[in-house]
C-alpha positions as CSV (number, residue, x, y, z in Angstrom):
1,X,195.1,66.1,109.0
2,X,191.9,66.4,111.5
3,X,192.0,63.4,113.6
4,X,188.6,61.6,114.3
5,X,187.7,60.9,117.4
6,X,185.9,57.4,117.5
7,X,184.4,57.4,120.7
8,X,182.8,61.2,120.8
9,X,181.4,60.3,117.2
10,X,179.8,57.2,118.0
11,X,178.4,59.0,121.4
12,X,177.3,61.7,119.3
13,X,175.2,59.7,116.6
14,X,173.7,57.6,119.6
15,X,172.4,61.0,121.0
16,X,171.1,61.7,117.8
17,X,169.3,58.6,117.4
18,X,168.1,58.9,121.0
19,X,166.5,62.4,120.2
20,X,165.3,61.6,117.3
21,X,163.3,58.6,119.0
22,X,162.4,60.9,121.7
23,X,160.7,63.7,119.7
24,X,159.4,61.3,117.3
25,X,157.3,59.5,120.0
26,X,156.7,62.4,122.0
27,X,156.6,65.4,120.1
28,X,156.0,64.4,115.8
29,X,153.2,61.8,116.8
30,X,150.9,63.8,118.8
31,X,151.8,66.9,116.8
32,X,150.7,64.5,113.6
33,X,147.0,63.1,115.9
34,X,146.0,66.8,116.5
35,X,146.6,67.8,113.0
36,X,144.3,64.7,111.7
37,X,141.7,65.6,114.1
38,X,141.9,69.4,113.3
39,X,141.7,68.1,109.5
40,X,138.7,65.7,110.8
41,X,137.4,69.0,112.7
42,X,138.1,71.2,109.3
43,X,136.1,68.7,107.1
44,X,133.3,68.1,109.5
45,X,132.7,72.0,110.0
46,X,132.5,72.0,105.9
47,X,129.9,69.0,105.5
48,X,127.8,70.8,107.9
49,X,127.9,74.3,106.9
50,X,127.4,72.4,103.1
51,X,124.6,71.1,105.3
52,X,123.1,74.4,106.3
53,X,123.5,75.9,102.9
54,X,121.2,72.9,101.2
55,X,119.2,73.4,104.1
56,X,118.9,77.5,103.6
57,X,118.3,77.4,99.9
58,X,115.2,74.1,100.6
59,X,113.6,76.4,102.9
60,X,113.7,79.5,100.5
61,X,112.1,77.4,98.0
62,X,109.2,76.4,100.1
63,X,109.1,80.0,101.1
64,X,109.0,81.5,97.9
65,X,106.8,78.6,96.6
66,X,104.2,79.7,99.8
67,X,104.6,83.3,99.2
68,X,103.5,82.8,95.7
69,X,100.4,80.9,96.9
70,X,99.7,83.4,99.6
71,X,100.0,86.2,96.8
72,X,97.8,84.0,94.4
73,X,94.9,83.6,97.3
74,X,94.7,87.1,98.1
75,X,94.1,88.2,94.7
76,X,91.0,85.5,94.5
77,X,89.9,86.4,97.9
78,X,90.3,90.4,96.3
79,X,88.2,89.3,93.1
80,X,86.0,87.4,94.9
81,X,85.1,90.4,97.5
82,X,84.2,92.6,93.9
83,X,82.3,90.4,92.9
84,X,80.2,89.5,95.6
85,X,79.7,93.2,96.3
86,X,79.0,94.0,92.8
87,X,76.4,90.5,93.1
88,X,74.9,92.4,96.1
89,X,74.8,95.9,94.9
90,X,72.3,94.2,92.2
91,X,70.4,92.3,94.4
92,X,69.5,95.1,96.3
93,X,68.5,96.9,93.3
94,X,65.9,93.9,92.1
95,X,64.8,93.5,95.6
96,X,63.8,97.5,95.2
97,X,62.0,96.5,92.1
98,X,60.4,93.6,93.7
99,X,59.1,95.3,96.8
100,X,57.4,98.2,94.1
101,X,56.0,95.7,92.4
102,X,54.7,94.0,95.8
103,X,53.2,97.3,96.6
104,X,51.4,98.2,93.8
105,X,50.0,94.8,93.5
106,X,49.1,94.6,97.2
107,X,47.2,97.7,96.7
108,X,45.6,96.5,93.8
109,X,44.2,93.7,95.5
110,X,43.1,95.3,99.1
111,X,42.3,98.7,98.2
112,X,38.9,99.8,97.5
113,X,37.7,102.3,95.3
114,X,36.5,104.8,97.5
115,X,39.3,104.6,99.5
116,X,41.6,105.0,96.4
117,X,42.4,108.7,96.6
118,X,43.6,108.3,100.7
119,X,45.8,104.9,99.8
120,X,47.6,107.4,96.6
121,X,48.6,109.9,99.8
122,X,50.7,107.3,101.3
123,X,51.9,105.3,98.5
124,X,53.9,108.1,97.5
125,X,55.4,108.3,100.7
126,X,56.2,104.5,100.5
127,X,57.6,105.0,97.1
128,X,59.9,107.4,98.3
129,X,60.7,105.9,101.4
130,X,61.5,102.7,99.1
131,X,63.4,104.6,96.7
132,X,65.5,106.4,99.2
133,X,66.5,103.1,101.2
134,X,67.5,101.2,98.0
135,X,70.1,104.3,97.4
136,X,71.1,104.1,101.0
137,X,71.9,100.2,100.9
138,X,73.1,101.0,96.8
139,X,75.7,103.4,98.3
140,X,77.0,100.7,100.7
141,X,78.0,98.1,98.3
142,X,78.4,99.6,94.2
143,X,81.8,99.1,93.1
144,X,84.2,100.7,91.1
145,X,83.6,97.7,88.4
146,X,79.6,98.8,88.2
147,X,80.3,102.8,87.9
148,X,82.3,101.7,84.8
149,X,80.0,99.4,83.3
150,X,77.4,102.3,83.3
151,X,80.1,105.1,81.9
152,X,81.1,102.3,79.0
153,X,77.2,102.3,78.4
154,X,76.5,105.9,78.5
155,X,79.5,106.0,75.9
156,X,78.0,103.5,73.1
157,X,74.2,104.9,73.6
158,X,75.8,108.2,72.8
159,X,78.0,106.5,69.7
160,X,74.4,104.9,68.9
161,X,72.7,107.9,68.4
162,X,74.5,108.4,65.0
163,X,72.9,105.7,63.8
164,X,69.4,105.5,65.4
165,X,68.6,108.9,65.9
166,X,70.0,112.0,63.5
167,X,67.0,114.6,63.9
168,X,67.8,114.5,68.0
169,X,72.1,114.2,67.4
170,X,71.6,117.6,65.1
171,X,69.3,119.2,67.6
172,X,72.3,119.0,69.9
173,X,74.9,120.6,67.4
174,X,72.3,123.3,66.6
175,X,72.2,123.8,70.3
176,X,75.9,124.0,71.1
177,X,76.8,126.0,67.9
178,X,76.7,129.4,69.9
179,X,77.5,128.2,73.7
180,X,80.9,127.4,75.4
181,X,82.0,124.2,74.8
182,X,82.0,123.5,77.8
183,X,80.4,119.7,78.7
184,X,79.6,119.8,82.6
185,X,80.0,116.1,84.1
186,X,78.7,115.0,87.1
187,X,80.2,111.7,88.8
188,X,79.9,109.9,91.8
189,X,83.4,108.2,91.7
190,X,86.5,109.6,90.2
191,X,86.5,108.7,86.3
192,X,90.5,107.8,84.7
193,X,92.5,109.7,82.2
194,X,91.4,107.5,79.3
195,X,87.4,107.4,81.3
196,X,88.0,111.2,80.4
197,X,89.5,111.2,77.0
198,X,86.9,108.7,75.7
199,X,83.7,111.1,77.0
200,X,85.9,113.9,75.3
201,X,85.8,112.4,72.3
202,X,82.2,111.2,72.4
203,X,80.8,114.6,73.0
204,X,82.9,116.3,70.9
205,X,81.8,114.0,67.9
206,X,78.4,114.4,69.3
207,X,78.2,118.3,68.8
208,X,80.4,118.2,65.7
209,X,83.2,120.3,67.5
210,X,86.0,119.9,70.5
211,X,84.2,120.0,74.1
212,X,86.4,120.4,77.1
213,X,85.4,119.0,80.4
214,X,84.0,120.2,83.8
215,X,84.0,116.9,86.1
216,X,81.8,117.4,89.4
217,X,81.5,114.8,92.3
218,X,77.7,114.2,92.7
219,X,77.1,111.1,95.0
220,X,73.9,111.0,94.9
221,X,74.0,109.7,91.6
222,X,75.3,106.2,93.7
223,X,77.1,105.0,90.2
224,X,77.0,106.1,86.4
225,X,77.2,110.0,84.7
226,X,75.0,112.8,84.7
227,X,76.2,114.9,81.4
228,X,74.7,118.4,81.1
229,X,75.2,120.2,77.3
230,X,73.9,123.3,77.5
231,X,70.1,122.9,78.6
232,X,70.0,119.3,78.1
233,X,71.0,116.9,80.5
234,X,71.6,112.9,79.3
235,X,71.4,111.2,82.8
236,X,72.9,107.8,82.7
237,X,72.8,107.0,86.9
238,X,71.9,104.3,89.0
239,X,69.7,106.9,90.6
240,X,67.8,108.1,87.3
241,X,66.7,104.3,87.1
242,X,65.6,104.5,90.7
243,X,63.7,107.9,90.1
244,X,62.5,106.4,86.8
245,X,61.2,102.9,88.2
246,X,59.0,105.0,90.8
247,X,58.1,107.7,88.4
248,X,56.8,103.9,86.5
249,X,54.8,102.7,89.3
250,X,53.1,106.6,90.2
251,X,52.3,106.8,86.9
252,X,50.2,103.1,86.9
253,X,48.7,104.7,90.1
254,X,47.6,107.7,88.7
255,X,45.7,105.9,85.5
256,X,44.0,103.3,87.9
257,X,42.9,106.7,89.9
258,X,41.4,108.3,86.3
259,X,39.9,104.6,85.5
């Protein structure tokens, strides 16, 4: 039979008592304070990076809400450069007009008769000179916008021919009959693939058969087409207006000289 011994037990559960106080007050306790303030540390370090997310995803907002004003600005600072180019490439053209017109009325008024035929010498070299600024300072400013304009126009006064004109649309089919068709077009800017398939199709209704096309750069002409079908040539260019406005006020000159 195993024999207790009273003493050594109760000596031994004291000890254990004893060590358990011991490592409770210096060992579980502090061990228990640094987990709670890791815990504390733990929770803080979520609430801010929480923090810093809220933060991150405000400030894309306000930077995709600025980039889409930026992006909305530039294109009305773009549209408002075309048009105030395309405004000036106009004014320059009536400012031309005007200046002819201030010409030929100045010399109306201060020129004399017998001094008529000297005063035609020189106008013609102002006219020129006039002429040939305007497509200087023209050159400077047309737009892309305006050379368009002018090819959509060329396009409907040829459609308009059918309708207004038959004895001159004929006289071009007559023309072509025997010829390569062959439509030789002359443009100061480049003209797009449906710019090209819309002239196609307008000159090859126009001569009653299919016309394939020869495109040429010709700056000169500023903006606008120059179309040449066989020996015919339908000019539709800013500078045939300029040539024809001066051709306009020579002609005036040339009746006052007769008169």
């Amino acid at each position: 039979m195993l024999e207790l011994d009273l003493p050594t037990l109760v000596f031994q559960i004291v000890n254990f008592l004893l060590l358990a106080v011991v490592l409770g007050k210096f060992l579980f306790k502090p061990v228990q304070r640094v987990a709670r303030q890791r815990e504390a540390e733990v929770k803080t370090m979520l609430d801010q990076a929480a923090q810093d997310m809220n933060e991150a995803e405000s400030l894309r907002e306000r930077l995709a809400a600025r980039m889409g004003r930026a992006e909305e600005e530039a294109e009305n600072i773009v549209r408002q450069a075309r048009e105030e180019a395309q405004q000036q490439a106009w004014d320059i053209l009536r400012q031309a007009e005007a200046e002819a017109e201030v010409l030929r009325a100045e010399m109306w008024a201060e020129v004399a008769q017998e001094r008529a035929q000297a005063v035609a010498e020189n106008y013609d070299k102002m006219l020129d000179s006039i002429i040939e600024l305007a497509a200087l300072g023209l050159q400077g400013v047309v737009t892309q916008a305006m050379h368009d304009d002018l090819v959509a126009d060329m396009v409907a006064h040829i459609w308009e021919l059918g309708q207004t004109d038959r004895p001159r649309v004929e006289a071009y089919r007559r023309m072509m009959a025997g010829r390569q068709p062959v439509a030789r077009v002359y443009t100061p800017l480049p003209l797009s693939e449906e710019q090209q398939r819309t002239l196609t199709d307008t000159l090859s209704a126009l001569v009653n058969r299919p016309l394939t096309l020869n495109i040429e750069t010709d700056p000169a002409l500023i903006v606008g087409l120059k179309v040449r079908l066989g020996d015919t040539v339908i000019d539709h260019s800013l500078q045939r207006r300029l040539l024809d406005m001066r051709d306009e006020v020579d002609s005036e000159l040339e009746r006052w000289l007769q008169g």
